[in-house]
C-alpha positions in Angstrom: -5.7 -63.1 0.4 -8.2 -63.8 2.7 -12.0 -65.9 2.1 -15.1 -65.2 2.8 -18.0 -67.9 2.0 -20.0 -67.3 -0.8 -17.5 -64.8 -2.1 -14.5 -65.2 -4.6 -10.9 -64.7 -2.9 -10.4 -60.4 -2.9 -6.9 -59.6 -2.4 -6.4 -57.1 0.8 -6.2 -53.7 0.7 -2.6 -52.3 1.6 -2.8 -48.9 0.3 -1.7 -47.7 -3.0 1.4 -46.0 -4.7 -1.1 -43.0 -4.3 -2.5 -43.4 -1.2 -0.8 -43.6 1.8 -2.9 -45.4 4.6 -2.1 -46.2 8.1 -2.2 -49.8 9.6 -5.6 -48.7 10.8 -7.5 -47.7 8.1 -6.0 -50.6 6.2 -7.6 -52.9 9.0 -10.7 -51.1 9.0 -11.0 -51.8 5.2 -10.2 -55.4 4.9 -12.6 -56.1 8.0 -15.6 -54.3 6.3 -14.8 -56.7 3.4 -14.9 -59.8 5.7 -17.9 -59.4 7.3 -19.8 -58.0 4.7 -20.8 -54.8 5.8 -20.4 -51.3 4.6 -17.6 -49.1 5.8 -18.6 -45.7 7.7 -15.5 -43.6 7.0 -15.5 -40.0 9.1 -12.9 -37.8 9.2 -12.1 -34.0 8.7 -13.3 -32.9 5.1 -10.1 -33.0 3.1 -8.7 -36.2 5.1 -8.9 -38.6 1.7 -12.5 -39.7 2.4 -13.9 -40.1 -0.9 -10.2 -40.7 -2.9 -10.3 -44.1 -0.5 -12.8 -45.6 -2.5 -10.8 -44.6 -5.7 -7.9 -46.4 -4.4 -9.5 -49.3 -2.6 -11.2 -50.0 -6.0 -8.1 -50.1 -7.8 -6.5 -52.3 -5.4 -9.5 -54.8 -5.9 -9.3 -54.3 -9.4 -13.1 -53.5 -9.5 -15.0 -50.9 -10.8 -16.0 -47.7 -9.0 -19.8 -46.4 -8.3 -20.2 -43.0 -6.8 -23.5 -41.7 -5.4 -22.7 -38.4 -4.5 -25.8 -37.7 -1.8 -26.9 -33.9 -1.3 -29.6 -32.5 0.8 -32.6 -33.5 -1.9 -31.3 -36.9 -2.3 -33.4 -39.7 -1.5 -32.8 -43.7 -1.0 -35.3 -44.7 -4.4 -32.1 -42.1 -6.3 -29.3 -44.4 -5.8 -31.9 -47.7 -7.1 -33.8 -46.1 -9.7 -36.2 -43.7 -10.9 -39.2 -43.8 -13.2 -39.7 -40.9 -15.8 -43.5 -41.2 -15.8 -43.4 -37.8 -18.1 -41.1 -38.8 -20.6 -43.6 -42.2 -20.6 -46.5 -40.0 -21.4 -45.2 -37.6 -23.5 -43.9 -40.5 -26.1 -47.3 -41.9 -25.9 -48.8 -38.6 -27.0 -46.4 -38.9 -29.9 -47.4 -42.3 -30.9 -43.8 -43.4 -29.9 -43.5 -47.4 -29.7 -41.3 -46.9 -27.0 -44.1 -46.8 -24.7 -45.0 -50.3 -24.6 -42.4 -51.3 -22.8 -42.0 -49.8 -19.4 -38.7 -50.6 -19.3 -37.4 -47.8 -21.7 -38.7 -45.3 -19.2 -36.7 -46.9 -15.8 -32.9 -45.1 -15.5 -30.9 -47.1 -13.4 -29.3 -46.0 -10.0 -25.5 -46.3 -8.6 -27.1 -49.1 -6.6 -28.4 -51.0 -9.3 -25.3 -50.7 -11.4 -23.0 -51.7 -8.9 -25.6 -55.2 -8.1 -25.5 -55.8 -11.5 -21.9 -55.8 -12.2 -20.0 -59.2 -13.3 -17.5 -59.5 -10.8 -18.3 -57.1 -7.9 -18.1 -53.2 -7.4 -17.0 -50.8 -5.1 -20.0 -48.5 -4.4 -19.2 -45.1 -2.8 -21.9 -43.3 -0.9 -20.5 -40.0 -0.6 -21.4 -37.8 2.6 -24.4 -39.5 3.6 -25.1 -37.0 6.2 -25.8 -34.3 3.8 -29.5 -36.0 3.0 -32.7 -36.4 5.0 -32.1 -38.4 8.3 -34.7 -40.6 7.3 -32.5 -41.2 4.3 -29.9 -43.9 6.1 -33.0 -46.1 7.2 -34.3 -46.1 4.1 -31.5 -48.1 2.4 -31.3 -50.4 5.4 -33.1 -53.1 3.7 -31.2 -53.1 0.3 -27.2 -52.7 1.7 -28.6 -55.8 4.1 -30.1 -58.3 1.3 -28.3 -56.4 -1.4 -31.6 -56.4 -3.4 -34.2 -54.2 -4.1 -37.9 -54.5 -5.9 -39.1 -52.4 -9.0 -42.3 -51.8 -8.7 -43.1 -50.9 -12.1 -41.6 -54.0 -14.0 -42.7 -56.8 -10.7 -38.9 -57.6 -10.9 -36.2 -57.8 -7.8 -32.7 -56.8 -8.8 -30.4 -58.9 -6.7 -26.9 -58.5 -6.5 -24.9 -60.6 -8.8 -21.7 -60.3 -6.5 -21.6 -58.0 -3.0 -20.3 -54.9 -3.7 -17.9 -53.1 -1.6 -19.4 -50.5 -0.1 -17.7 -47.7 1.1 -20.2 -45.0 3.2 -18.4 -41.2 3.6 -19.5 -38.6 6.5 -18.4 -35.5 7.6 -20.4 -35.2 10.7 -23.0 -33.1 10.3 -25.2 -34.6 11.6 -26.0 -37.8 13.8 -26.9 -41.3 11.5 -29.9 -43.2 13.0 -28.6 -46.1 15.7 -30.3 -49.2 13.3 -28.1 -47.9 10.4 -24.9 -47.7 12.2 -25.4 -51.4 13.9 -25.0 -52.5 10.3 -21.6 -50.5 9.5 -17.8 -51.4 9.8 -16.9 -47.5 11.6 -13.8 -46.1 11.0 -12.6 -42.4 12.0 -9.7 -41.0 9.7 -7.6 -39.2 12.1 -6.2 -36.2 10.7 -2.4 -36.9 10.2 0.2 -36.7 12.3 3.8 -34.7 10.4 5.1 -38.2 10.0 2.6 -39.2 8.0 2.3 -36.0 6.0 5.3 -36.5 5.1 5.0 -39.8 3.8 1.5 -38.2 1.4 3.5 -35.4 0.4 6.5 -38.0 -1.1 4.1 -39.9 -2.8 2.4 -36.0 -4.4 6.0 -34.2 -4.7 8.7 -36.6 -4.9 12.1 -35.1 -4.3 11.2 -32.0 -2.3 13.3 -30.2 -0.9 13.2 -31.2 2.5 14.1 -28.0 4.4 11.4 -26.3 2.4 9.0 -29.4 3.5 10.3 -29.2 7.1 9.6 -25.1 7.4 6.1 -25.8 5.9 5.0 -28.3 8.5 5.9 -26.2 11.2 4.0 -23.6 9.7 1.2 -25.4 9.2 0.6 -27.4 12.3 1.1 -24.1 13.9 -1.9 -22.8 11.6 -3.9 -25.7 13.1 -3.2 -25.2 16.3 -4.9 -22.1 16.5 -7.5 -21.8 18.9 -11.0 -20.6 17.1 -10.2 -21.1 13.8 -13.5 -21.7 11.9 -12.1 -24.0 9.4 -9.1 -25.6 10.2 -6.7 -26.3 7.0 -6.9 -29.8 5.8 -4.7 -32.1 4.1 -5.8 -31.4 0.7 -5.4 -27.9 1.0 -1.9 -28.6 2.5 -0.7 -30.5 -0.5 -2.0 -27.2 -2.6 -0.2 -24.9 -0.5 3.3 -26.9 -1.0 2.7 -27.1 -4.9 2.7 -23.3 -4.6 5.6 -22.7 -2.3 7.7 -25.6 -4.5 6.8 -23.4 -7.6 7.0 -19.9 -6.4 10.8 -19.0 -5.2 9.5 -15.7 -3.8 6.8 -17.4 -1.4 9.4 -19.7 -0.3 11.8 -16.8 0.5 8.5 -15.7 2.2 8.3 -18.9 4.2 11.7 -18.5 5.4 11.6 -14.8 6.5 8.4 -14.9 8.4 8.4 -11.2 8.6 4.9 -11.6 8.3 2.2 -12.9 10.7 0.5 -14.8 7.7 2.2 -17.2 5.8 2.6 -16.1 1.8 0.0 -17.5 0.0 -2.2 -18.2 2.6 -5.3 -18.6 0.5 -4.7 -22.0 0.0 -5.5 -22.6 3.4 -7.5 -20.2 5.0 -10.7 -20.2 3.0 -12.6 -17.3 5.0 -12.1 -13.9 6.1 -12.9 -14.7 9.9 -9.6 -16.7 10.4 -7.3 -14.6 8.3 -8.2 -11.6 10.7 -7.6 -14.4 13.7 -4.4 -15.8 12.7 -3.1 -12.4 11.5 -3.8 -11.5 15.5 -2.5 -15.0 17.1 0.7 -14.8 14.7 1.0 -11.1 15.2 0.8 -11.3 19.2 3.7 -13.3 19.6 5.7 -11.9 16.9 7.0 -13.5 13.5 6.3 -17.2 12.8 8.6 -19.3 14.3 9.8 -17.0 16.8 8.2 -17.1 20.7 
């Protein structure tokens, strides 16, 4: 356990049965918590970004928000937003509903995370997908962890800080004023070790020559200089349900008469790198051979 003033004793966050985090990330986490500040998580996309904050909020036993940001999103989104038509409509209907404002005012993932008994984990999922004006607009409210409603004269303060996990996949830079007021943490992609230990906790009881030919396979994938998308860990973990499942694609596997490995859809997702690892793979003859 560990104590922060103000706040209630929140057990540390040690991974999951599902979720297999290294001692950095688990460091990363627990410090955000201490000192308050929102966790910047970056990271290939498929690394377990936005399945962290599933598991960090089961750990804490706390409820999960999720703001999923995309490029129309804007900061007054995640507090809340005012259906001014709906309000006049219902008035030209003679609806009673009209005389209070408050029937009209839908609630944000911001809002419902502040106002939850107990605390939250609040997800902000690929922040760099919005306006860049749209990180300095939320500077005031993940600071004070309150926010004003214009409408109703009220401030909604937070009845317990929320955890508050922040997701980006770099594409493009977050303003210097926001990032002062983050916990940063960089997901590195993983290293076969630790693959290993996710796919146990996915696929219990595989067979481990099978397991042992895929990584090879796939690292070797990776490795490939040009590739536009490089295969992630997700797409991994779909590839070896396929090869566990089909007995011909592991024969496949094994042959490597091929220069593409069977069932390569599940992680090449465009036509560009199937044409380039069908010429890298092909060039230096079967894979696994030199």
């Amino acid at each position: 356990m560990f104590y922060t003033p103000g706040m209630e004793p929140t057990p540390r966050f040690e991974g999951t049965e599902r979720y297999v985090a290294t001692e950095d990330l688990m460091v990363a986490v627990n410090a955000s918590v201490r000192l308050r500040r929102p966790l910047l998580v970056k990271g290939e996309p498929g690394t377990g970004k936005t399945v962290l904050a599933e598991e960090i909020a089961k750990a804490l036993g706390k409820p999960l928000f999720t703001w999923h940001v995309k490029s129309t999103t804007k900061a007054r989104h995640g507090l809340y937003e005012y259906d001014a038509v709906a309000r006049l409509r219902d008035s030209q209907l003679g609806d009673d509903r009209v005389h209070d404002i408050r029937n009209y005012i839908h609630k944000g993932r911001l809002w419902e995370a502040f106002e939850t008994e107990g605390g939250a984990v609040l997800l902000i999922d690929e922040i760099d997908k919005a306006d860049i004006e749209f990180p300095n607009d939320l500077l005031q409210e993940l600071d004070r962890m309150e926010f004003f409603v214009h409408e109703t004269k009220e401030t909604v303060a937070a009845r317990t800080r929320p955890v508050v996990l922040i997701t980006s996949n770099n594409e493009k830079e977050l303003p210097d004023a926001f990032l002062r007021r983050c916990f940063f943490h960089f997901i590195r992609f993983p290293d076969p070790e630790t693959m290993i230990r996710i796919v146990d906790v996915h696929f219990p009881g595989l067979e481990e020559k099978l397991l042992e030919e895929a990584l090879g396979v796939f690292y070797d994938v990776r490795e490939v200089p040009g590739l536009k998308k490089k295969p992630s860990t997700s797409e991994f973990l779909d590839w070896i349900q396929l090869l566990s499942q089909e007995e011909e694609a592991t024969r496949a596997l094994r042959a490597a008469a091929d220069p593409l490995p069977p069932l390569f859809g599940a992680l090449l997702k465009n036509e560009q790198d199937v044409d380039l690892l069908r010429r890298a793979f092909g060039r230096r003859g079967p894979r696994g051979t030199n």
